[in-house]
Structures are given as structure tokens and as C-alpha cells.
One Martini backbone bead per residue (centre of mass of N, CA, C, O) as a GRO file, in nm:
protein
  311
    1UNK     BB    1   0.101   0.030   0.014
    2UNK     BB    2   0.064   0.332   0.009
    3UNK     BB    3   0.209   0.640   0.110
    4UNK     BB    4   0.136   0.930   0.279
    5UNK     BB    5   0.354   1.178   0.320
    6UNK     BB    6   0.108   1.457   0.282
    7UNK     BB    7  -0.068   1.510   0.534
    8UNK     BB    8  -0.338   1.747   0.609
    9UNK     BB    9  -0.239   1.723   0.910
   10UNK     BB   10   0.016   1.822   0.941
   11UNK     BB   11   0.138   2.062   1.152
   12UNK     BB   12   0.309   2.209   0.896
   13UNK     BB   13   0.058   2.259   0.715
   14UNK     BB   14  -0.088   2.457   0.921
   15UNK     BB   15   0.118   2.647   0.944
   16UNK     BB   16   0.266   2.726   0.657
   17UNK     BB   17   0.020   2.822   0.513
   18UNK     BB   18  -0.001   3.144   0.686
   19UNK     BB   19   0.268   3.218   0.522
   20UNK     BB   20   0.470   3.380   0.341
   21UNK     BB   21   0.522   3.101   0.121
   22UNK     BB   22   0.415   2.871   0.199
   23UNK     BB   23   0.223   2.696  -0.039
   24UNK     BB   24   0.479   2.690  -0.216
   25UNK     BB   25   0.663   2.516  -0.027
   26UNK     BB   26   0.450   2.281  -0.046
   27UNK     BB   27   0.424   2.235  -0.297
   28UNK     BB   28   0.729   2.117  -0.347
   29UNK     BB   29   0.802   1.934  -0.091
   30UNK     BB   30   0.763   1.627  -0.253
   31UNK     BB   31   0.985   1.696  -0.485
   32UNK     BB   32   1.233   1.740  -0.251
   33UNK     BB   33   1.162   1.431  -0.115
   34UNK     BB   34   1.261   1.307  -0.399
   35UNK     BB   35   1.537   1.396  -0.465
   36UNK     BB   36   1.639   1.275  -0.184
   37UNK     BB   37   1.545   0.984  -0.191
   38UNK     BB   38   1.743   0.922  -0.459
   39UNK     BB   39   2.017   1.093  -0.386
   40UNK     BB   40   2.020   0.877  -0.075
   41UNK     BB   41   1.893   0.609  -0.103
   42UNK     BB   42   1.589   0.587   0.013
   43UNK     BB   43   1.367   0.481   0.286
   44UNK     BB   44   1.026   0.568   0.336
   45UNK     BB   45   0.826   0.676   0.586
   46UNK     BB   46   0.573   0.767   0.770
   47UNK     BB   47   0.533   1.079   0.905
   48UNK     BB   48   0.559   1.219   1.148
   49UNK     BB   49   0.290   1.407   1.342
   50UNK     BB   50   0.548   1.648   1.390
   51UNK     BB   51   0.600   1.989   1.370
   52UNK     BB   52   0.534   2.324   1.259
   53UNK     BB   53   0.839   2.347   1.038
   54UNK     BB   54   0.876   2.046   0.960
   55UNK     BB   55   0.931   1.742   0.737
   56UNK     BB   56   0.954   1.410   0.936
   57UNK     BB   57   1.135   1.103   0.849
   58UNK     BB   58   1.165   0.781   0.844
   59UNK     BB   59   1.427   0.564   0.735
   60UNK     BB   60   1.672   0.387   0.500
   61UNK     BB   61   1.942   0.307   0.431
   62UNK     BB   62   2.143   0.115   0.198
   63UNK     BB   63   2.213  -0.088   0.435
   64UNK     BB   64   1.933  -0.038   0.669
   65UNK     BB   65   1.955   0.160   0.818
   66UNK     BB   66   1.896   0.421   1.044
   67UNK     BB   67   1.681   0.720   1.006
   68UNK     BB   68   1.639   1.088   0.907
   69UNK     BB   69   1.424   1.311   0.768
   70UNK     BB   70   1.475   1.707   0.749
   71UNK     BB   71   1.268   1.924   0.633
   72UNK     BB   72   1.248   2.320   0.617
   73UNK     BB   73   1.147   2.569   0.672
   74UNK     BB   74   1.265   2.907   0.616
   75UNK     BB   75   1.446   3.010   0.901
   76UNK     BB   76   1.624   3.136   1.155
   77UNK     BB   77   1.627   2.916   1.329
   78UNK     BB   78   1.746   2.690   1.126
   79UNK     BB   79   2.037   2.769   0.998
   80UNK     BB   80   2.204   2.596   1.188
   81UNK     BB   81   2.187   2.308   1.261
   82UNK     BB   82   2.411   2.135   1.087
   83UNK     BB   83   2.617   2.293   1.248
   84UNK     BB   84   2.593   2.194   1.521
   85UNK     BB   85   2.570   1.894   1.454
   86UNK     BB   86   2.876   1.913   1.372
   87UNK     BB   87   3.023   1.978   1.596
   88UNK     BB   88   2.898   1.790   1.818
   89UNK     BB   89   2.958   1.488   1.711
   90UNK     BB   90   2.755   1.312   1.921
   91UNK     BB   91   2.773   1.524   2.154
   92UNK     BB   92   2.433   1.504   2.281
   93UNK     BB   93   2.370   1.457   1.965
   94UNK     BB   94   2.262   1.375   1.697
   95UNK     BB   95   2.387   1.271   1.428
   96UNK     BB   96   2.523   1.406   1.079
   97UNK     BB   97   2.513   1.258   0.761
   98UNK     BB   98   2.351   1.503   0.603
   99UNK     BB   99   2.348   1.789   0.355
  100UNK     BB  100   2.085   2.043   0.249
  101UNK     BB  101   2.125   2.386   0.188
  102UNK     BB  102   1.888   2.451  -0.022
  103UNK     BB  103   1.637   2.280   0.151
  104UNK     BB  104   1.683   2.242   0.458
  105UNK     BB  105   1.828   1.970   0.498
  106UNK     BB  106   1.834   1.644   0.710
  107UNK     BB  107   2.021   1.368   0.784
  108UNK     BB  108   2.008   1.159   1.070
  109UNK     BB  109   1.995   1.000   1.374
  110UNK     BB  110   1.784   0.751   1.533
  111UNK     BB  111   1.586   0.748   1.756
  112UNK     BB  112   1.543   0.403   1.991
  113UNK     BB  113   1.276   0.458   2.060
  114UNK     BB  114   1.177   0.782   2.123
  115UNK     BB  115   1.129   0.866   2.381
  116UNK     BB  116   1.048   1.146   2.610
  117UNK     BB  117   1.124   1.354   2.885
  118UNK     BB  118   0.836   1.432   2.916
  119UNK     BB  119   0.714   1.085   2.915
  120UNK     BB  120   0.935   0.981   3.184
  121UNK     BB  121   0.742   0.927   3.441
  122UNK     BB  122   0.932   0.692   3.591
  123UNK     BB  123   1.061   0.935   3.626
  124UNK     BB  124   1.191   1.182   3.807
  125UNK     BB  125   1.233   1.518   3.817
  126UNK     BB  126   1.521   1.489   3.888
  127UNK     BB  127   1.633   1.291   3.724
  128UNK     BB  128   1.525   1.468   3.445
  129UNK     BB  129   1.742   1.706   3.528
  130UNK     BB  130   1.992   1.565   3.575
  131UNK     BB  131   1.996   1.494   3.215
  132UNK     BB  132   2.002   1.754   3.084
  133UNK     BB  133   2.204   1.865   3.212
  134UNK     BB  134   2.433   1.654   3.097
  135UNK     BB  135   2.365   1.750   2.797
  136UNK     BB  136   2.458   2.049   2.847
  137UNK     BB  137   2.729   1.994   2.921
  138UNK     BB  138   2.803   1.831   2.658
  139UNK     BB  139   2.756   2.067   2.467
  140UNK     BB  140   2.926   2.309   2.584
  141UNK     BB  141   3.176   2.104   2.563
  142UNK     BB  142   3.246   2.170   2.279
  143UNK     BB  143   3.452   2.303   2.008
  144UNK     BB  144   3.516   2.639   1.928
  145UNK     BB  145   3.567   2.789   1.665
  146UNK     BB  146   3.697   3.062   1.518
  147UNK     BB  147   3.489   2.960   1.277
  148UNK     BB  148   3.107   3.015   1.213
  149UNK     BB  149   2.771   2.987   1.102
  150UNK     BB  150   2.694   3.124   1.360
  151UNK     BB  151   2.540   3.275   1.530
  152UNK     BB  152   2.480   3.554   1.812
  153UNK     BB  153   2.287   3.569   2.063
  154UNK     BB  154   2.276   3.894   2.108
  155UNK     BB  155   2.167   3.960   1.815
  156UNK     BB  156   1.921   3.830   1.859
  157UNK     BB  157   1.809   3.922   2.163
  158UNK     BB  158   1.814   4.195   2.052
  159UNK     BB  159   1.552   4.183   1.875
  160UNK     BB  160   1.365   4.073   2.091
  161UNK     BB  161   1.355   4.328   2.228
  162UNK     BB  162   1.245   4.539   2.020
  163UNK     BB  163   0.982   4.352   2.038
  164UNK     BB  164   0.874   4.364   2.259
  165UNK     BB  165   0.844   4.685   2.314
  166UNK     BB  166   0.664   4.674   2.068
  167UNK     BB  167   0.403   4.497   2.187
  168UNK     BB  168   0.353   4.671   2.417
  169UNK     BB  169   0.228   4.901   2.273
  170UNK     BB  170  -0.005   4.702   2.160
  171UNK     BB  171   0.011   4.508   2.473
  172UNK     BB  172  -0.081   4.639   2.775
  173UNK     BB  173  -0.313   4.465   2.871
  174UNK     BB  174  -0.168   4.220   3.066
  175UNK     BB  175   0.123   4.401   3.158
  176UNK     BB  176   0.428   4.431   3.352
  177UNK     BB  177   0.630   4.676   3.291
  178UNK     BB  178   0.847   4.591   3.424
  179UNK     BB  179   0.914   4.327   3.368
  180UNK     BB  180   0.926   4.378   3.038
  181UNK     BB  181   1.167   4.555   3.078
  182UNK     BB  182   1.338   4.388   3.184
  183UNK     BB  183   1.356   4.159   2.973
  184UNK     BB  184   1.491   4.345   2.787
  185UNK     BB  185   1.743   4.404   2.897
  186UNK     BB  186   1.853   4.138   2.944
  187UNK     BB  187   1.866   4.039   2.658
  188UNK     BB  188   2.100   4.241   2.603
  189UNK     BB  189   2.310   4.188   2.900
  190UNK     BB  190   2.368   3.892   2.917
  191UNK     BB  191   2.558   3.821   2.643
  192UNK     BB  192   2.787   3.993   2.752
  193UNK     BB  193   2.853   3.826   3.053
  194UNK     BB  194   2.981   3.597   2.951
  195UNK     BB  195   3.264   3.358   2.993
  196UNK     BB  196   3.141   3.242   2.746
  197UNK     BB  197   3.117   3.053   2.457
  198UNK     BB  198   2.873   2.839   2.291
  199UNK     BB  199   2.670   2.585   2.203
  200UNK     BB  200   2.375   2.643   2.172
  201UNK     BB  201   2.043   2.466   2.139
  202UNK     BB  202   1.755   2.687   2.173
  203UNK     BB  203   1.528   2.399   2.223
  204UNK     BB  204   1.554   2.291   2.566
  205UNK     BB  205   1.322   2.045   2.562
  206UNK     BB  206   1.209   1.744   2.652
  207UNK     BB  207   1.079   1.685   2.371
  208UNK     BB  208   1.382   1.712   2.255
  209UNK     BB  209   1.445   1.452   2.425
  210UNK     BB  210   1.557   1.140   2.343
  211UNK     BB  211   1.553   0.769   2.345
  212UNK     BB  212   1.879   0.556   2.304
  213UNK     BB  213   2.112   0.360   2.197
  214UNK     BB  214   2.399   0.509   2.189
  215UNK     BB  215   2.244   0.679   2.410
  216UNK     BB  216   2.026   0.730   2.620
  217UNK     BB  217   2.011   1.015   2.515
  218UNK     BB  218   1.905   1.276   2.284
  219UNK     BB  219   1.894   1.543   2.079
  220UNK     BB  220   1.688   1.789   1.918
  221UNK     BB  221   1.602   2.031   1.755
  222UNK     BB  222   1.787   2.260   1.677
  223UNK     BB  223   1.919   2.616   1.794
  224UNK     BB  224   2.186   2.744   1.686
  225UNK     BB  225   2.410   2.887   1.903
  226UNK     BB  226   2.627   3.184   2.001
  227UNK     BB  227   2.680   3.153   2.343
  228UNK     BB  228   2.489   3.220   2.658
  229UNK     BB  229   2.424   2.895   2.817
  230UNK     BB  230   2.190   3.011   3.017
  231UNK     BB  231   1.951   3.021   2.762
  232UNK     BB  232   1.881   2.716   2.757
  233UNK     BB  233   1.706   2.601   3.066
  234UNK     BB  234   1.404   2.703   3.063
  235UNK     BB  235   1.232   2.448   2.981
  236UNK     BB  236   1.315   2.278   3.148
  237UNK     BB  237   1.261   2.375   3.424
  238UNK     BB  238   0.948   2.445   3.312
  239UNK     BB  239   0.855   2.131   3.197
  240UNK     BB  240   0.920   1.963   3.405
  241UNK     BB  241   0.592   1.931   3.431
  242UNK     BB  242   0.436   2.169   3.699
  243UNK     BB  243   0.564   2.401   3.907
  244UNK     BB  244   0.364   2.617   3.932
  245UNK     BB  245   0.113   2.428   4.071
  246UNK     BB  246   0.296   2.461   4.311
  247UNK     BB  247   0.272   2.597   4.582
  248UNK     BB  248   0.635   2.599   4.627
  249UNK     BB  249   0.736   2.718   4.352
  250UNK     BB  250   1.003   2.868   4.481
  251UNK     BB  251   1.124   2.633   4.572
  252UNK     BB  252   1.126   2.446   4.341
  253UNK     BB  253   1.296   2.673   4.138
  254UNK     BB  254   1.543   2.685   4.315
  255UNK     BB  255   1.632   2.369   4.327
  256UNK     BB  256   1.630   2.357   4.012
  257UNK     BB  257   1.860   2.551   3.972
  258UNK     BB  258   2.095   2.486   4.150
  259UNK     BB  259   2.122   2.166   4.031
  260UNK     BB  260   2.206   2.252   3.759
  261UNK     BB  261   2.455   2.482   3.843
  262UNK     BB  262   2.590   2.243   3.994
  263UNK     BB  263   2.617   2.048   3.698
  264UNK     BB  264   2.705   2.250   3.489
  265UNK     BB  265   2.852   2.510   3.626
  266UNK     BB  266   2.664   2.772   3.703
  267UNK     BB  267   2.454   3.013   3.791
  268UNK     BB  268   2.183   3.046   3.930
  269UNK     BB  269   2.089   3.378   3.887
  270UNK     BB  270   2.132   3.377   3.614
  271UNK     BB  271   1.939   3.157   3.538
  272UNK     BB  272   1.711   3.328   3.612
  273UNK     BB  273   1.737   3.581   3.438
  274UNK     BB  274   1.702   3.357   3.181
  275UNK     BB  275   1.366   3.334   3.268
  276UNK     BB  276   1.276   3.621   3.242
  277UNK     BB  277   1.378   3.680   2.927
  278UNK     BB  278   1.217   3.466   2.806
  279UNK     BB  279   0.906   3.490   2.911
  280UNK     BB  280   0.863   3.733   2.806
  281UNK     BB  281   0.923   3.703   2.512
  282UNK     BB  282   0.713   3.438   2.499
  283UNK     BB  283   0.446   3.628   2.580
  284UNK     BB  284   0.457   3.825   2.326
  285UNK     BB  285   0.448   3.631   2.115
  286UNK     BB  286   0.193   3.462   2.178
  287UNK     BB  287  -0.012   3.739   2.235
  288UNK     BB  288   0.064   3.816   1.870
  289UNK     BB  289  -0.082   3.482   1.847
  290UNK     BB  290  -0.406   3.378   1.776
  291UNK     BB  291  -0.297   3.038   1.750
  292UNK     BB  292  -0.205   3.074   2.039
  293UNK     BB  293  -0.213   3.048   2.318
  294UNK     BB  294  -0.250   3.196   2.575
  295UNK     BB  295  -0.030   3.303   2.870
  296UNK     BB  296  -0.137   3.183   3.161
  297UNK     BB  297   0.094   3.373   3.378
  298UNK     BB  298   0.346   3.426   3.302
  299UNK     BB  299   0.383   3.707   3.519
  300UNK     BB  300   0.417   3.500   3.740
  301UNK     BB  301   0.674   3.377   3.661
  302UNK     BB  302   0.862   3.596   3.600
  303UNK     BB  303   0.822   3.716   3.907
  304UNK     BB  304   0.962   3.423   3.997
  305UNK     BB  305   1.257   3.449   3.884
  306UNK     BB  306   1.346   3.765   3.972
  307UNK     BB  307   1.342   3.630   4.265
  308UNK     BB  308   1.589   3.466   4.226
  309UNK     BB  309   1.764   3.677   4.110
  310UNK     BB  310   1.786   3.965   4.251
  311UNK     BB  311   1.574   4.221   4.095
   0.00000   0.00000   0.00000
């Protein structure tokens, strides 16, 4: 039976056809993804059902390895992914295999159960922070040349403070003025404050980290930048369960920076500082995307955050 590889159901589909020249890359890349299954003699699978901007399929290399095909809408953040994966060399990150620069495709090491670190409810909240961070340690840890294709995490974050800033002069009811100024400051001076600049994964999120054979667990969808460590953090730190649900939760989350900080090797405090620059910046564009949930809690996330960092 023929496999539909491109069912009008996939988040793909339904994110990219709203933006300006989506429909005509939608329209390209069933024949994009067979120029590459050919010149790369693939076998493909059916597509994973995630992804609200990429392509993502099983496949066969010629030998019958496993492995995965991404193809990727074009889009800032996505212009490292291949760069990044090749410095870290499967230093706790799936393997590049091959890159297709003019479609943005990346054929990568596919991870297999695949099971995220987000659904791995078997483990303990501190043990799944535990595994995050040692992973963050071995990203952290690649050698960076002097010469990459890589943004800088400053320049990137410095637009999104304008952008901030802009969103707030629409969108100023339901947001506190401090908190939102704070946001775009830190955005700002940040990235100058680093000790060192490392190659960050960008969207250190549990769901992104999967359950492999190599390693026991290995990253993926990677949006990298050159630049301050403590940017990675804030999603593992808050998405892993859902530490605001709780009474506790300043004390929960100051726990939760500590363990990274000192598993990491990172500043507790300065943690906290890049946890109140994320969330700002992540309600404001939220709140600014009419097909996203509003972020109901966003400003008293940040509040809590601001709070750890005693600013």
C-alpha cells in the first residue's frame, strides 16, 4: 500500500500554509522530498506526526541503517541546525549524516525507542533535570572554532528585545511594565556578560530530548547559537511537569536552578535572570499569535523567576 506522505492532517501543513510563500513550499516539497530520497537512496517511512515547521520522516539508508529525513520550512532559527549538529560531532546530540543546504534538509542518527524526556514519567522530576543537565554539560562542552556559521545568541536576542518592546506598546493590557522592561534589559545584557560563549542548543525543551541506543538519551531539533550557556535552560527548568502548579513552586524552582547550576557548572542567579528574559519575551510573542493559547500565568512566572535572580 502507498504511504501519503504528505497528509493535510501533519502540524507542518497547517502552521506553514499561513505564512507569506508557505503554500508554494508546501506546493515544492513532496518533489524535494524525492529528489533527496533519490539521490540519497532512501527508504521512506511514514512522517512522524510533530513539527510545526519541519518535514520528518523514518527512513533506510542503503544498508538498511535507520535514520531520519528534515526538511525544514526556511526560517531564522532553523539556518544553524546542520552547523550545530556537526561541532557537536554526537556529543550528546543525534549524529549529521548528510545536509542539503539549498532545501534546508538535514538526514540525521535516528533515535530509537524515542520516547521524550518529557512523557519518561517513570523517572523522577530531579532525575529527568538530572539527565537534561548532563546533556547541557556535553553541548556546552564541543570545541568551538574560531570561524562558524553560527549566529551570535546576542544579536538574535537583541532583536527580540526590540521586538518586546514593540509588541508591548500594542499589547499593553495584561502585562507589567517592569517586568516586560526588565525582560527586554536582560535580553540585551545577557549575552555581553557570558565567560565564555559555547554553542547552545536553542530549544532545550524535554520534548527534544528522546531515548536512543547510543546514548541513553541524545537531543534533537537543535536551533543553534554561539553564546551565554544559561540561555538553554528555561524550558527544561519549567517544563518538566509543572512546577508553577505548585504551592511551593518558588521554592521548587529555586531547587530546580541550584541542581542545574551546580550539575552545569552555571551561576544559580544568573539562571534565574535568563528564566525572566525568556518568559517575557515568549508571552509577548504568544500573546501577539492570535492561532497560540495565550500564556495565562506568563507575568507571575516571570515574577518568580525575577524573585530567584533578586532583581
Amino acid at each position: 500500500m502507498d504511504l501519503d506522505l504528505f497528509p493535510a492532517s501533519l502540524p507542518v501543513v497547517a502552521t506553514v500554509q499561513r505564512y507569506d510563500g508557505g503554500p508554494r513550499w508546501l506546493a515544492r516539497l513532496p518533489g524535494v522530498v524525492e529528489e533527496l530520497r533519490e539521490r540519497w537512496s532512501l527508504r521512506l517511512g511514514a512522517p512522524f506526526n510533530g513539527g510545526s515547521c519541519s518535514w520528518v520522516a523514518p527512513v533506510r539508508l542503503p544498508g538498511g541503517d535507520p535514520a531520519v529525513l528534515k526538511v525544514t520550512w526556511p526560517h531564522r532559527e532553523a539556518m544553524g541546525e546542520a552547523e550545530g549538529l556537526r561541532l557537536w560531532d554526537g556529543r550528546g546530540a543525534v549524529r549529521l549524516y548528510r545536509e542539503d543546504r539549498d532545501h534546508l534538509a538535514v538526514l540525521v542518527e535516528r533515535c530509537e525507542p524515542g520516547t521524550t524526556l518529557a512523557d519518561a514519567e517513570q523517572l523522577s522530576p530531579d532525575r529527568r533535570l538530572l539527565i537534561g543537565a548532563q546533556l547541557l554539560y556535553e553541548l556546552w562542552s564541543a570545541p568551538v572554532p574560531e570561524q562558524t556559521g553560527l549566529e551570535r545568541l546576542g544579536e538574535v536576542t537583541g532583536v527580540w528585545a526590540d521586538l518586546v518592546e514593540q509588541r508591548m506598546e500594542r499589547l499593553k493590557p495584561g502585562f507589567d511594565p517592569w517586568l516586560v522592561a526588565l525582560g527586554a534589559r536582560l535580553l540585551r545584557e545577557l549575552p555581553t556578560g557570558a565567560q565564555r560563549a559555547v554553542i547552545v542548543h536553542g530549544d532545550f525543551n524535554p520534548g527534544n530530548i528522546l531515548a536512543a541506543q547510543r546514548k541513553p538519551w541524545l537531543v534533537i531539533d537543535a536551533k543553534p547559537m554561539l553564546g551565554d550557556a544559561g540561555y538553554d535552560v528555561w524550558p527544561l527548568i519549567s517544563q518538566i511537569d509543572d512546577p508553577f502548579a505548585r504551592a511551593d513552586a518558588a521554592r521548587l524552582l529555586a531547587e530546580r536552578m541550584t541542581l542545574i547550576a551546580d550539575m552545569a557548572g552555571q551561576d544559580a542567579r544568573r539562571l534565574a535572570a535568563w528564566c525572566v528574559a525568556r518568559e517575557v519575551e515568549a508571552a509577548l510573542w504568544l500573546a501577539e499569535h492570535p492561532h497560540t493559547p495565550f500564556p495565562v500565568g506568563s507575568m507571575e512566572r516571570a515574577r518568580l523567576f525575577a524573585q530567584l535572580a533578586e532583581l
